[in-house]
N, C-alpha and C positions, 0 to 999 in steps of 0.2 A: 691450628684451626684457621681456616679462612674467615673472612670478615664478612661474608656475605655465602653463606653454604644454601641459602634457597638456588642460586644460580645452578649449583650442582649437582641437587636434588630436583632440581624440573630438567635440565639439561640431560641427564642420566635417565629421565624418562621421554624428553625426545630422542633417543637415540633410539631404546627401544623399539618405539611406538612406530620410528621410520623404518625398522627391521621389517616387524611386523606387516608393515604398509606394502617394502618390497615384496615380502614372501607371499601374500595375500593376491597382489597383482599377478606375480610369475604363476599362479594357481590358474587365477581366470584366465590369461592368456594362454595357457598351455589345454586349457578344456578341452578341448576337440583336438589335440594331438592323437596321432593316430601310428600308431606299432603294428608290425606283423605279430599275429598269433603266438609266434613261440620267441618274443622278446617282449620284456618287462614294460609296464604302461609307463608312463611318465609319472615320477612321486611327488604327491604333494609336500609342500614345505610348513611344515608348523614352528612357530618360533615360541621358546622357551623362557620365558623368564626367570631370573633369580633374583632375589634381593642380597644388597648386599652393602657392606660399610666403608660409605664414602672416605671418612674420617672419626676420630673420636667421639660419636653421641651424633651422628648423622648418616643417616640411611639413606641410601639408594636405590638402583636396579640397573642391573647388566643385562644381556644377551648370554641366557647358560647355556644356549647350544640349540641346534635348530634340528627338531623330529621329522622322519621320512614318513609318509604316506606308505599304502600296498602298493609293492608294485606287481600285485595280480591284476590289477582294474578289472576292467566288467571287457568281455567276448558281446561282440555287437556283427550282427548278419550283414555284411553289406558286401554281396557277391561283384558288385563291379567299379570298386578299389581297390588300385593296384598294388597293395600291400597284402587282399586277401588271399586266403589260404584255399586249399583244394575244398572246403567246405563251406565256402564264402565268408570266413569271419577273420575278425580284426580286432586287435586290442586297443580299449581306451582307457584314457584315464577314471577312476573312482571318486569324482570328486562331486560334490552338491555346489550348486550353484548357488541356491539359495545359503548355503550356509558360507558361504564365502563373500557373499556380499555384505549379510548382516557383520562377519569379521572386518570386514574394510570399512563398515560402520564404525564400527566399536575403534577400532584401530586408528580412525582419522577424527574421532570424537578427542580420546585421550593425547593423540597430538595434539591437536589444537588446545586445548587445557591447560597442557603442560607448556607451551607459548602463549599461553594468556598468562599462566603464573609467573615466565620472565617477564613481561613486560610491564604487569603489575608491581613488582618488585622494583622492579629499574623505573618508575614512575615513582614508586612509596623512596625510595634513596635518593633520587633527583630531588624531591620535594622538601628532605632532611637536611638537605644540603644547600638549598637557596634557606631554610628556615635558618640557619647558622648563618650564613651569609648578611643575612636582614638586620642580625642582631648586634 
């Protein structure tokens, strides 16, 4: 058992959190990617969480594997892109905007949390450590 398993236990949730943060971004950047009709839109990336045991009576969370989006996305009319089809249409991605924002909310909240909780720690054992020191 380590001597200090908070480090591990917020650490193991920045790691996530920074998954998370990546896949959320390559979403919104990828919005307006734009495909011919009879190839797949571009998939959104969802990230997975799982918990799991850091060590003996200390829990965590990994990355359990990262979910694809459709990749039907949505058929959009736009006769004069050079990807369209003899119909004028194009495939885009299926993705919300709004709901991908509030994710990289959520996503940059719990980071930051989980780096407020190292540095509270590492502030509470700096402090235990000069108190020993004093005495």
């Amino acid at each position: 058992m380590t001597t200090f398993p908070v480090f591990g236990v917020a650490g193991s949730g920045v790691a996530v959190y920074r998954k998370w943060l990546d896949a959320v971004s390559d979403n919104i950047s990828n919005i307006n990617t734009v495909r011919r009709s009879d190839e797949p839109a571009f998939q959104a990336r969802y990230v997975m969480a799982r918990a799991t045991q850091l060590e003996p009576g200390v829990g965590g969370v990994t990355v359990g594997g990262i979910e694809l989006g459709s990749a039907e996305g949505r058929l959009v009319h736009q006769p004069d892109h050079p990807f369209a089809d003899a119909d004028g249409n194009v495939r885009l991605p299926d993705i919300d905007l709004g709901s991908q924002m509030a994710q990289l909310m959520m996503a940059q909240r719990g980071y930051q949390a989980n780096l407020a909780v190292v540095d509270r720690a590492r502030d509470a054992y700096s402090a235990a450590i000069q108190i020993g020191r004093n005495q």
